[in-house]
N, CA, C and O atoms as a Maestro MAE file, in Angstrom:
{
 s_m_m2io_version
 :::
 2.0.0
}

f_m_ct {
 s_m_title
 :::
 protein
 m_atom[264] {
  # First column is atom index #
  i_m_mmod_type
  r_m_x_coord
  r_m_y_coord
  r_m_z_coord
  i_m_residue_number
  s_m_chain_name
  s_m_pdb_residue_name
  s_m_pdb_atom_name
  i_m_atomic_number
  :::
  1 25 13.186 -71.565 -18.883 1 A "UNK " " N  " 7
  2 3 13.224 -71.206 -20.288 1 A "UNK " " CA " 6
  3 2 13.887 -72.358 -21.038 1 A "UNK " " C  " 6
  4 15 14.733 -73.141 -20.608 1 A "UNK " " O  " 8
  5 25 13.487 -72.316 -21.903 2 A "UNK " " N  " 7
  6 3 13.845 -73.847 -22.825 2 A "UNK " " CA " 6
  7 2 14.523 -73.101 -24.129 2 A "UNK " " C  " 6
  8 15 14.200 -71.968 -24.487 2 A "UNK " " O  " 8
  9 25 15.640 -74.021 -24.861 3 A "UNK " " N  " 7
  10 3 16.514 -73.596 -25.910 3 A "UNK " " CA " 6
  11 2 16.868 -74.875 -26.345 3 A "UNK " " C  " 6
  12 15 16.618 -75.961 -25.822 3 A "UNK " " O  " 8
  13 25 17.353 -74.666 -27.152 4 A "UNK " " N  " 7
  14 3 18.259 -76.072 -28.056 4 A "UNK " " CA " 6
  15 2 19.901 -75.128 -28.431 4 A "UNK " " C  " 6
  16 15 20.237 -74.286 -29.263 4 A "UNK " " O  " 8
  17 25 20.655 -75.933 -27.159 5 A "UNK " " N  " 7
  18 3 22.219 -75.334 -28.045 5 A "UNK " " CA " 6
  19 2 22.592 -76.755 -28.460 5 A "UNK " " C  " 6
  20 15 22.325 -77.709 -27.729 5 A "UNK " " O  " 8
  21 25 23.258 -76.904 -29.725 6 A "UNK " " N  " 7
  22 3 23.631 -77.647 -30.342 6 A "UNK " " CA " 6
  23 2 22.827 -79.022 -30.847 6 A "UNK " " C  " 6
  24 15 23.282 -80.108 -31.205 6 A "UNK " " O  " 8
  25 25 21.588 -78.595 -30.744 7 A "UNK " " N  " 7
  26 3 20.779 -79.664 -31.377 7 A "UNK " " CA " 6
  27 2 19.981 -80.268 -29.917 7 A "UNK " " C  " 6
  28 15 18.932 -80.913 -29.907 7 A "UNK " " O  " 8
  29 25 20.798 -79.860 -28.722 8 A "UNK " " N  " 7
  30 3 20.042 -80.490 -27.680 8 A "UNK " " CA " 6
  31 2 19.174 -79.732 -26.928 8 A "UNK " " C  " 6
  32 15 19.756 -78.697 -26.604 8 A "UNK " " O  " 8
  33 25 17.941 -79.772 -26.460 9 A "UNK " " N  " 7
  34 3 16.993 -79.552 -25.483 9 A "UNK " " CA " 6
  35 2 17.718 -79.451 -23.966 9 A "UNK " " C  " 6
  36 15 18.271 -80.367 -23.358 9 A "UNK " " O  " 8
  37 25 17.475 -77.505 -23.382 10 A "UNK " " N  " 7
  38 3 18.114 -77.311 -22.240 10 A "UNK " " CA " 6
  39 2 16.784 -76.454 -21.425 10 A "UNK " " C  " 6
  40 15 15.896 -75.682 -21.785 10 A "UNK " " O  " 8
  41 25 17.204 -77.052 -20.191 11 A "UNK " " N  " 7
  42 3 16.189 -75.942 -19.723 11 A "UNK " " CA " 6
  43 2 16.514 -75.288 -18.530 11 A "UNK " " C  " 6
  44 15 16.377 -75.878 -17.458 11 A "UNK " " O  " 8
  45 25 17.025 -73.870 -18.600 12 A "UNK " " N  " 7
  46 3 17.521 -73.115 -18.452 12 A "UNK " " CA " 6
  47 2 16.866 -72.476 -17.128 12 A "UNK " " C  " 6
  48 15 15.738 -71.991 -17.037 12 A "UNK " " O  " 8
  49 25 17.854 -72.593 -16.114 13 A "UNK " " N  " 7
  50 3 17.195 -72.010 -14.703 13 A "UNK " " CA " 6
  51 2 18.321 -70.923 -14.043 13 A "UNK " " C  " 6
  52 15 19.322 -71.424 -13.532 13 A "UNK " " O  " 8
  53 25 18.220 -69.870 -14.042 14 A "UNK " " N  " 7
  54 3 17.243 -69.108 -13.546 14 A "UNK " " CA " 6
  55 2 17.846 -68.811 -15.698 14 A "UNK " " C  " 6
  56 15 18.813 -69.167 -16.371 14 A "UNK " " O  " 8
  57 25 16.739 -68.102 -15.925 15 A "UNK " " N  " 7
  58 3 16.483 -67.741 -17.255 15 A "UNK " " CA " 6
  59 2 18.123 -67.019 -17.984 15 A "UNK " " C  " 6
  60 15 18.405 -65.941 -17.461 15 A "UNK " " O  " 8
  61 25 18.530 -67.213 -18.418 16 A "UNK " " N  " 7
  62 3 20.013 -66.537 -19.175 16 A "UNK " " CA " 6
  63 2 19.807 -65.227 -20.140 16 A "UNK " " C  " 6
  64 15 19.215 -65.164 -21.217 16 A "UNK " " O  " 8
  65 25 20.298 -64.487 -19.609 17 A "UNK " " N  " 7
  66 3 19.772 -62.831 -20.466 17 A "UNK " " CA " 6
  67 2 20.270 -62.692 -21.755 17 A "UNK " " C  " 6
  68 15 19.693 -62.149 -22.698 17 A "UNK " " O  " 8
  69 25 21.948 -63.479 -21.750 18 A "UNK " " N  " 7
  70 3 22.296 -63.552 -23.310 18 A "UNK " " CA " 6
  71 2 22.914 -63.947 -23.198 18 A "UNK " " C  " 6
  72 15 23.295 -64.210 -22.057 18 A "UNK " " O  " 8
  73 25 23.660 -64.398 -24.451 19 A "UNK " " N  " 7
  74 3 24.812 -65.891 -25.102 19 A "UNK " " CA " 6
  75 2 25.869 -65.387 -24.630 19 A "UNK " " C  " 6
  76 15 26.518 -66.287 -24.096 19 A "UNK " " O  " 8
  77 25 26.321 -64.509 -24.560 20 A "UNK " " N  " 7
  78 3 27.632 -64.749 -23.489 20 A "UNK " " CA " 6
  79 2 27.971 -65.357 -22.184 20 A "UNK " " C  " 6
  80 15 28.988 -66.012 -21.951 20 A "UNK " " O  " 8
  81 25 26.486 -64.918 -20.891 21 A "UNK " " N  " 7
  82 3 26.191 -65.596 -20.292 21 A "UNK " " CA " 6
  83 2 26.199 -67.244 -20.212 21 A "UNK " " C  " 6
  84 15 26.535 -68.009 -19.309 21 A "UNK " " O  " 8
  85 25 25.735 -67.444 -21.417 22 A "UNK " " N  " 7
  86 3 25.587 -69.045 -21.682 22 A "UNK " " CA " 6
  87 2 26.475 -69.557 -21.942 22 A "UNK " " C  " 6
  88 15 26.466 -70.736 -21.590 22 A "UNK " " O  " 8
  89 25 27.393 -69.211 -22.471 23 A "UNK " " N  " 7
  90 3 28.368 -69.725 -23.322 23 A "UNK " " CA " 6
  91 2 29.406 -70.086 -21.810 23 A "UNK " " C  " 6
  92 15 29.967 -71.180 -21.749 23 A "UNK " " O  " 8
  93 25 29.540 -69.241 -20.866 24 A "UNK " " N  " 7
  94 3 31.024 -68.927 -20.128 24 A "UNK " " CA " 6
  95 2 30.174 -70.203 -19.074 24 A "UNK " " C  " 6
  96 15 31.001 -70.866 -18.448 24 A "UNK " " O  " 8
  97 25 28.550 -70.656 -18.783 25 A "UNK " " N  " 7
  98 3 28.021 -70.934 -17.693 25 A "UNK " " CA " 6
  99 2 28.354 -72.435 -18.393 25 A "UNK " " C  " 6
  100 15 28.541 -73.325 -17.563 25 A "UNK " " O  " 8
  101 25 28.422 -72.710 -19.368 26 A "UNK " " N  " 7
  102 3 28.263 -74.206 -20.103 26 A "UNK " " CA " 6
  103 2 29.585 -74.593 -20.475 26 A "UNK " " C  " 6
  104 15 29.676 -75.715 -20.972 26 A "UNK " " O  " 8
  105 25 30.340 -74.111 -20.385 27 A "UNK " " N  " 7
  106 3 31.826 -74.386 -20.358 27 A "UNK " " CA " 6
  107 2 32.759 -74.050 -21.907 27 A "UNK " " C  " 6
  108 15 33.945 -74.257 -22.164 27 A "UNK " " O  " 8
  109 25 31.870 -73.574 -22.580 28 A "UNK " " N  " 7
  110 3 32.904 -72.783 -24.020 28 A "UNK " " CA " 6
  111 2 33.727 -71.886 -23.332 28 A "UNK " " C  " 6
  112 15 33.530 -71.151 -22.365 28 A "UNK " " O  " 8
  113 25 34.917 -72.161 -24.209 29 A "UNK " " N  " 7
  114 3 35.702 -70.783 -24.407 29 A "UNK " " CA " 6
  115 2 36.606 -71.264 -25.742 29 A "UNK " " C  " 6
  116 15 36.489 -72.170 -26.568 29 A "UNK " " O  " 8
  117 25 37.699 -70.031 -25.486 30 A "UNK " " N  " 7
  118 3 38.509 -70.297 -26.674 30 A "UNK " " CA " 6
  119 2 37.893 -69.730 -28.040 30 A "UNK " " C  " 6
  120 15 36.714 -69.402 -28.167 30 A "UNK " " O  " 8
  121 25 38.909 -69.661 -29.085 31 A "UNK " " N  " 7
  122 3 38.045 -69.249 -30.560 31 A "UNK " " CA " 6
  123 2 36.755 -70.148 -30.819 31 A "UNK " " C  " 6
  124 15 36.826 -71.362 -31.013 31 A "UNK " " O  " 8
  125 25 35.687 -69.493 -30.804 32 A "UNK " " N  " 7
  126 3 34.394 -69.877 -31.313 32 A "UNK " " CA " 6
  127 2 33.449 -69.279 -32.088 32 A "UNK " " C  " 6
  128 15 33.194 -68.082 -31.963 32 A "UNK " " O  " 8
  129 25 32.805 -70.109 -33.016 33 A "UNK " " N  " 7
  130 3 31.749 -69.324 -33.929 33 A "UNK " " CA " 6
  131 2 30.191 -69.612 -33.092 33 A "UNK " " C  " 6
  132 15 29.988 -70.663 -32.485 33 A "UNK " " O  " 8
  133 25 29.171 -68.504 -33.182 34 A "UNK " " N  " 7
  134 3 28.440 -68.804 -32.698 34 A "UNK " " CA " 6
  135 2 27.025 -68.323 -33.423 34 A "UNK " " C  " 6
  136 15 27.072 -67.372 -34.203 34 A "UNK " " O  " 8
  137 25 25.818 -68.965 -33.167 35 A "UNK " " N  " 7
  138 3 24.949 -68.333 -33.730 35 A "UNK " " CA " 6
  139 2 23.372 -68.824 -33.193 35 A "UNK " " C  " 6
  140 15 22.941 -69.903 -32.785 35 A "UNK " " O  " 8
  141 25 22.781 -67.554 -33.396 36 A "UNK " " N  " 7
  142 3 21.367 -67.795 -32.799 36 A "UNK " " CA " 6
  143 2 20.191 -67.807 -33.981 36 A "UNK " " C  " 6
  144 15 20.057 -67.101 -34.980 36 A "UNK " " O  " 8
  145 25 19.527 -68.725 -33.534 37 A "UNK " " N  " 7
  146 3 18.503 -69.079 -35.178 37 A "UNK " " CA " 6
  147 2 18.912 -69.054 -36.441 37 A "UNK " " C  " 6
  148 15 18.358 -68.422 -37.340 37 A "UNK " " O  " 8
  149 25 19.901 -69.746 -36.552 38 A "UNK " " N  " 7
  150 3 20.824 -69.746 -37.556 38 A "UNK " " CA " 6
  151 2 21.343 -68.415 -38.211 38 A "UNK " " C  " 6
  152 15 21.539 -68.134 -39.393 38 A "UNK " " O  " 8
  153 25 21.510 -67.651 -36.994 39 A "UNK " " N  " 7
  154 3 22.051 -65.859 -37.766 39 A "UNK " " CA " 6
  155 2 23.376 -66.064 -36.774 39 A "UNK " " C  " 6
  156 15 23.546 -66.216 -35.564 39 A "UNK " " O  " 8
  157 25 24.198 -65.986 -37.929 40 A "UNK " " N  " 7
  158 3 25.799 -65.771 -37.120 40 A "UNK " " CA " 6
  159 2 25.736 -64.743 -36.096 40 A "UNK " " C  " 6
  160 15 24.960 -63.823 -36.353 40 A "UNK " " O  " 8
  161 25 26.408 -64.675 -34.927 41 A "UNK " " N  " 7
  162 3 26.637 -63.830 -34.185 41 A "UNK " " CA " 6
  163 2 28.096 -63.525 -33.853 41 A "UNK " " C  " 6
  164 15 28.831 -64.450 -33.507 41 A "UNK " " O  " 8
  165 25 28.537 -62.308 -33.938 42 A "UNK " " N  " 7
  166 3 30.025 -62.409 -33.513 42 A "UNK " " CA " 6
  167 2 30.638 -62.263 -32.139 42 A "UNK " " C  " 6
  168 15 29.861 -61.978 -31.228 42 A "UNK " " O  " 8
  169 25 31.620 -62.381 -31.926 43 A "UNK " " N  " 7
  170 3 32.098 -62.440 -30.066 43 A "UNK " " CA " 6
  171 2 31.581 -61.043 -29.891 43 A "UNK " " C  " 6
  172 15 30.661 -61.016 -29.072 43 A "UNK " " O  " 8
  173 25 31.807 -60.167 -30.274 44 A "UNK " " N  " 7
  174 3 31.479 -58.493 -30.218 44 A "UNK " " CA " 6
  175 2 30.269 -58.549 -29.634 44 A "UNK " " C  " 6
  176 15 30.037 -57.880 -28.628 44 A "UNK " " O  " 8
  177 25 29.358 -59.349 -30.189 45 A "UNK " " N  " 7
  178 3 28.134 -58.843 -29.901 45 A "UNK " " CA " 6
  179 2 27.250 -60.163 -29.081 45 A "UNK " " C  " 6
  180 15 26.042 -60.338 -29.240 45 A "UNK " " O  " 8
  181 25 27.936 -60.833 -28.387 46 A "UNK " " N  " 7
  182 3 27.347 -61.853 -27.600 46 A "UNK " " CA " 6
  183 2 26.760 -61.547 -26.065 46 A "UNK " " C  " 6
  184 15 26.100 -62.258 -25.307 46 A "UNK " " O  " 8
  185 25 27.290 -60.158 -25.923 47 A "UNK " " N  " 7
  186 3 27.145 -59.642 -24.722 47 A "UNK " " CA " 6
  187 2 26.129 -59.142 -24.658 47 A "UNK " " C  " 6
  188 15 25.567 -58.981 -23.574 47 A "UNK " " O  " 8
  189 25 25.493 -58.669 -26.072 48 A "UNK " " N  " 7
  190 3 24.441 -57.894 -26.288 48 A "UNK " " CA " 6
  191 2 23.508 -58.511 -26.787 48 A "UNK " " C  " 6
  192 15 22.536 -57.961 -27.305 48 A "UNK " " O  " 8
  193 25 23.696 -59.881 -26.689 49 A "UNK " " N  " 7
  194 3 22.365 -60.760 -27.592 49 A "UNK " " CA " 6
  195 2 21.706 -61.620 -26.732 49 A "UNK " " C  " 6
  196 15 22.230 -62.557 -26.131 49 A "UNK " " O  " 8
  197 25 20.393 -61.238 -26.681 50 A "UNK " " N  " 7
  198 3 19.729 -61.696 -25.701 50 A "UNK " " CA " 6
  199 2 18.788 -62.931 -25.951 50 A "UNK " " C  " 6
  200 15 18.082 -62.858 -26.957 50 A "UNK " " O  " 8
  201 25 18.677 -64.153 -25.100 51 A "UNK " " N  " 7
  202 3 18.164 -65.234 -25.465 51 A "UNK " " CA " 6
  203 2 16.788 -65.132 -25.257 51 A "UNK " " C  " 6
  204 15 16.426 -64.471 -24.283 51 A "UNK " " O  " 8
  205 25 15.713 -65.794 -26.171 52 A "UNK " " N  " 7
  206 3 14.352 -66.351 -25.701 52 A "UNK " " CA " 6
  207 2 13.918 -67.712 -25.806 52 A "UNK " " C  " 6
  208 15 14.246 -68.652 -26.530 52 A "UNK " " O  " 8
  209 25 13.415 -67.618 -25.246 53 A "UNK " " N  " 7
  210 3 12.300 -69.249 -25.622 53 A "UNK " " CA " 6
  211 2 12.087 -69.554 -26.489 53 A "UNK " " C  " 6
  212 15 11.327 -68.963 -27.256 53 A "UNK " " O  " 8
  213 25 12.943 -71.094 -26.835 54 A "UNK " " N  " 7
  214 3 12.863 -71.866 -27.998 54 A "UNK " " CA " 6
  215 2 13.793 -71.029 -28.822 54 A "UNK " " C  " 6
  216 15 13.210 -70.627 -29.829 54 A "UNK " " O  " 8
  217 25 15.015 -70.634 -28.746 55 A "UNK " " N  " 7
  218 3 16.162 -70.264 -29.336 55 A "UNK " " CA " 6
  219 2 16.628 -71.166 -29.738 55 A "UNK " " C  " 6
  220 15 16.467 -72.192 -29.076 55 A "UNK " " O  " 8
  221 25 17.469 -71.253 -31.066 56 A "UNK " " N  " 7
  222 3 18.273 -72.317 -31.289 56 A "UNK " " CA " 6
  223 2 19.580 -71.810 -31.506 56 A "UNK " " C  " 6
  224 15 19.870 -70.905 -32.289 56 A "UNK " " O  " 8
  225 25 20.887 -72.880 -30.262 57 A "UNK " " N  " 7
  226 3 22.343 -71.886 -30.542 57 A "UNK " " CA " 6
  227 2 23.282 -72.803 -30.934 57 A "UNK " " C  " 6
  228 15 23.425 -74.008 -30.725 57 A "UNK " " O  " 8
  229 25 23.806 -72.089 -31.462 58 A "UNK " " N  " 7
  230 3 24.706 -73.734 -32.599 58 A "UNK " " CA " 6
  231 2 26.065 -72.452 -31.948 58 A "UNK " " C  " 6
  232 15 26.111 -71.245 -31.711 58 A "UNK " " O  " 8
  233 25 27.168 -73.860 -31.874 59 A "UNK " " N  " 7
  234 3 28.557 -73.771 -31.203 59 A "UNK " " CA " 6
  235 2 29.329 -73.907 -31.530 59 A "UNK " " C  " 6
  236 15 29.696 -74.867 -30.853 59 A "UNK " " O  " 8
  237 25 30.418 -73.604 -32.450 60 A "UNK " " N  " 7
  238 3 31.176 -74.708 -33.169 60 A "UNK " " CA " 6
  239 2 32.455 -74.031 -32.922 60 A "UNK " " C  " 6
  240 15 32.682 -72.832 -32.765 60 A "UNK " " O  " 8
  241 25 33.310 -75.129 -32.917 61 A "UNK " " N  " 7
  242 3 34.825 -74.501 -32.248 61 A "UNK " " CA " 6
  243 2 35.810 -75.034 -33.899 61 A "UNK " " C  " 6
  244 15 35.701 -76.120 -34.467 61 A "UNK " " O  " 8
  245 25 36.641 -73.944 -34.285 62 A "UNK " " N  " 7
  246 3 37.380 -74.530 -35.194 62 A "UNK " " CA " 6
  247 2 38.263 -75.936 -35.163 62 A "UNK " " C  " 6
  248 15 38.866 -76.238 -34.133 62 A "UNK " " O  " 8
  249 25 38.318 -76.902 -36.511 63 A "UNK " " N  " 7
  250 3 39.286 -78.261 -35.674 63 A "UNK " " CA " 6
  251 2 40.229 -77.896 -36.999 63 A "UNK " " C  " 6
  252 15 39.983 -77.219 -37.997 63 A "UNK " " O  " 8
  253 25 41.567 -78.729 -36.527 64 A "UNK " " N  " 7
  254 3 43.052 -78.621 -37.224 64 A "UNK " " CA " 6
  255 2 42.447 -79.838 -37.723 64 A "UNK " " C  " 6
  256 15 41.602 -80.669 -37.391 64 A "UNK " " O  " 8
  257 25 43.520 -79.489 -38.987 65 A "UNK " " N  " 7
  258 3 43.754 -81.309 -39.524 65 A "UNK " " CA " 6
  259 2 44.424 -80.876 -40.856 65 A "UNK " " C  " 6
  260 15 44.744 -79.734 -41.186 65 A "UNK " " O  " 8
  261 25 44.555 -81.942 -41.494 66 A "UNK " " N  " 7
  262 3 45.190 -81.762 -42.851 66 A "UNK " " CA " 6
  263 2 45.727 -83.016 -43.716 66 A "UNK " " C  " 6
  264 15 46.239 -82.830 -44.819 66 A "UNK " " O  " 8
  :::
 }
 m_bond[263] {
  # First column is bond index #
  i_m_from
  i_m_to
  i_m_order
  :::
  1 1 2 1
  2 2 3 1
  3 3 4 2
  4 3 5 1
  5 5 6 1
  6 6 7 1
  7 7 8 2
  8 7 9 1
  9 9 10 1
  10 10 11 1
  11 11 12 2
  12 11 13 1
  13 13 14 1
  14 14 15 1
  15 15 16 2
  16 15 17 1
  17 17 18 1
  18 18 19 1
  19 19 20 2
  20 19 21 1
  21 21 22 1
  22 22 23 1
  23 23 24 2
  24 23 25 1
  25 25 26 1
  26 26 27 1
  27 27 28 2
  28 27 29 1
  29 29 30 1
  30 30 31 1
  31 31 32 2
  32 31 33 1
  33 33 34 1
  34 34 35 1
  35 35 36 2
  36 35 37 1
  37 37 38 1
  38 38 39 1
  39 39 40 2
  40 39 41 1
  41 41 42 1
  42 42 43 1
  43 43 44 2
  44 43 45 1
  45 45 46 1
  46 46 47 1
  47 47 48 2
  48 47 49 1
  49 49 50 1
  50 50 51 1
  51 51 52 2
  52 51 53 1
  53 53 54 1
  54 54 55 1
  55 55 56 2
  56 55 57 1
  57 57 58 1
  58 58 59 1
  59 59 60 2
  60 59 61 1
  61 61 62 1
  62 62 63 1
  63 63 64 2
  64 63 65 1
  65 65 66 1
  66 66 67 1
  67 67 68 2
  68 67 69 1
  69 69 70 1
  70 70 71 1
  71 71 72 2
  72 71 73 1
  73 73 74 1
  74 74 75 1
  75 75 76 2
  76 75 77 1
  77 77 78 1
  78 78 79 1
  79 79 80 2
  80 79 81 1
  81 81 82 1
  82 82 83 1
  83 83 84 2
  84 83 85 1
  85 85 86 1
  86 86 87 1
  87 87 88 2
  88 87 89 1
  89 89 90 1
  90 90 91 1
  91 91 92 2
  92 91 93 1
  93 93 94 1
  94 94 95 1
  95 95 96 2
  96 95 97 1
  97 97 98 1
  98 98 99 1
  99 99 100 2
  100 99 101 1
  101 101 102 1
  102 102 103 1
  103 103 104 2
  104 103 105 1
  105 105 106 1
  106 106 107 1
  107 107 108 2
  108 107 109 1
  109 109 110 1
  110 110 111 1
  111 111 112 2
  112 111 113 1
  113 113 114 1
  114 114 115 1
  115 115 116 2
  116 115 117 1
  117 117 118 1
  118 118 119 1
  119 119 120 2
  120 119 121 1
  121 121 122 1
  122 122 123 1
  123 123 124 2
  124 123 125 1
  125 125 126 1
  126 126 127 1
  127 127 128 2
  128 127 129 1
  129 129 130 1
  130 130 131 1
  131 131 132 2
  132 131 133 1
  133 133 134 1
  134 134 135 1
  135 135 136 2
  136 135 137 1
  137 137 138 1
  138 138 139 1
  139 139 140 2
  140 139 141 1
  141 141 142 1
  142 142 143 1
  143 143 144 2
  144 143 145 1
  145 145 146 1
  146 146 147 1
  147 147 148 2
  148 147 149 1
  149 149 150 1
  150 150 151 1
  151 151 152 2
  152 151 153 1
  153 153 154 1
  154 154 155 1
  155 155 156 2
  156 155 157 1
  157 157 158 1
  158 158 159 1
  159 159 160 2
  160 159 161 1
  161 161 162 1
  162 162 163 1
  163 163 164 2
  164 163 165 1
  165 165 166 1
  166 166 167 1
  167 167 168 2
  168 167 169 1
  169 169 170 1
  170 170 171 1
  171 171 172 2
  172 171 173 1
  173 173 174 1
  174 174 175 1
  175 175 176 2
  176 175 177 1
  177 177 178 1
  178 178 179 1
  179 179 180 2
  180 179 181 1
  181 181 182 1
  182 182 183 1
  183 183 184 2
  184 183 185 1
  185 185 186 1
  186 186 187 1
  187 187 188 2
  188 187 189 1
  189 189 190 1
  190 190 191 1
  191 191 192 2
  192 191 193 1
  193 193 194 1
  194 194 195 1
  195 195 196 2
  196 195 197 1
  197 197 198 1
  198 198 199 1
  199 199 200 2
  200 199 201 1
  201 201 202 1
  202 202 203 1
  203 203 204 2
  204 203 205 1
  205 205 206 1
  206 206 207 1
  207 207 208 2
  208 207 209 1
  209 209 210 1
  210 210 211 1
  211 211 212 2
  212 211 213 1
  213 213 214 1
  214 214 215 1
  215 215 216 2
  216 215 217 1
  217 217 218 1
  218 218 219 1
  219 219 220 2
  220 219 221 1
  221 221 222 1
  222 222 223 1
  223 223 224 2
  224 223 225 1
  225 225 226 1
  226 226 227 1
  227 227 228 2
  228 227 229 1
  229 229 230 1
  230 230 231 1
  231 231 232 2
  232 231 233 1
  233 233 234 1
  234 234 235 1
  235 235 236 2
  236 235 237 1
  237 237 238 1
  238 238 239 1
  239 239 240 2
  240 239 241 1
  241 241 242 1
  242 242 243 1
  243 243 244 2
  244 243 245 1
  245 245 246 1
  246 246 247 1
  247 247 248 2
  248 247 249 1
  249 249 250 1
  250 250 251 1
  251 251 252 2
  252 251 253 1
  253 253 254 1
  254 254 255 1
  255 255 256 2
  256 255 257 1
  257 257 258 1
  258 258 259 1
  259 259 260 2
  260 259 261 1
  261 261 262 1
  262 262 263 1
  263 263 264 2
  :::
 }
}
């Protein structure tokens, strides 16, 4: 199964049932925003969101500064 997280082309073996899955297998953690086809998704519901072919998942971790 093929996806784009973060702009890049992945191809996904054995197939990933949903973004939580993905997220813990690709090495995120920590506070993160996440979202599938550009629809926010919240941590709540990553367990329950299931990936397809040609998904696009954008990752973004908050940064400090000032």
């Amino acid at each position: 199964m093929k996806i784009t997280l973060n702009g890049e082309t992945r191809e996904l073996v054995p197939p990933y049932p949903t973004l939580d899955r993905l997220l813990a297998d690709s090495g995120f953690s920590g506070t993160i925003a996440t979202a599938v086809n550009e629809v926010f998704v919240p941590a709540a519901e990553r367990a329950e969101t299931p990936l397809h072919e040609g998904d696009r998942i954008e990752v973004l971790a908050p940064m400090q500064g000032g």
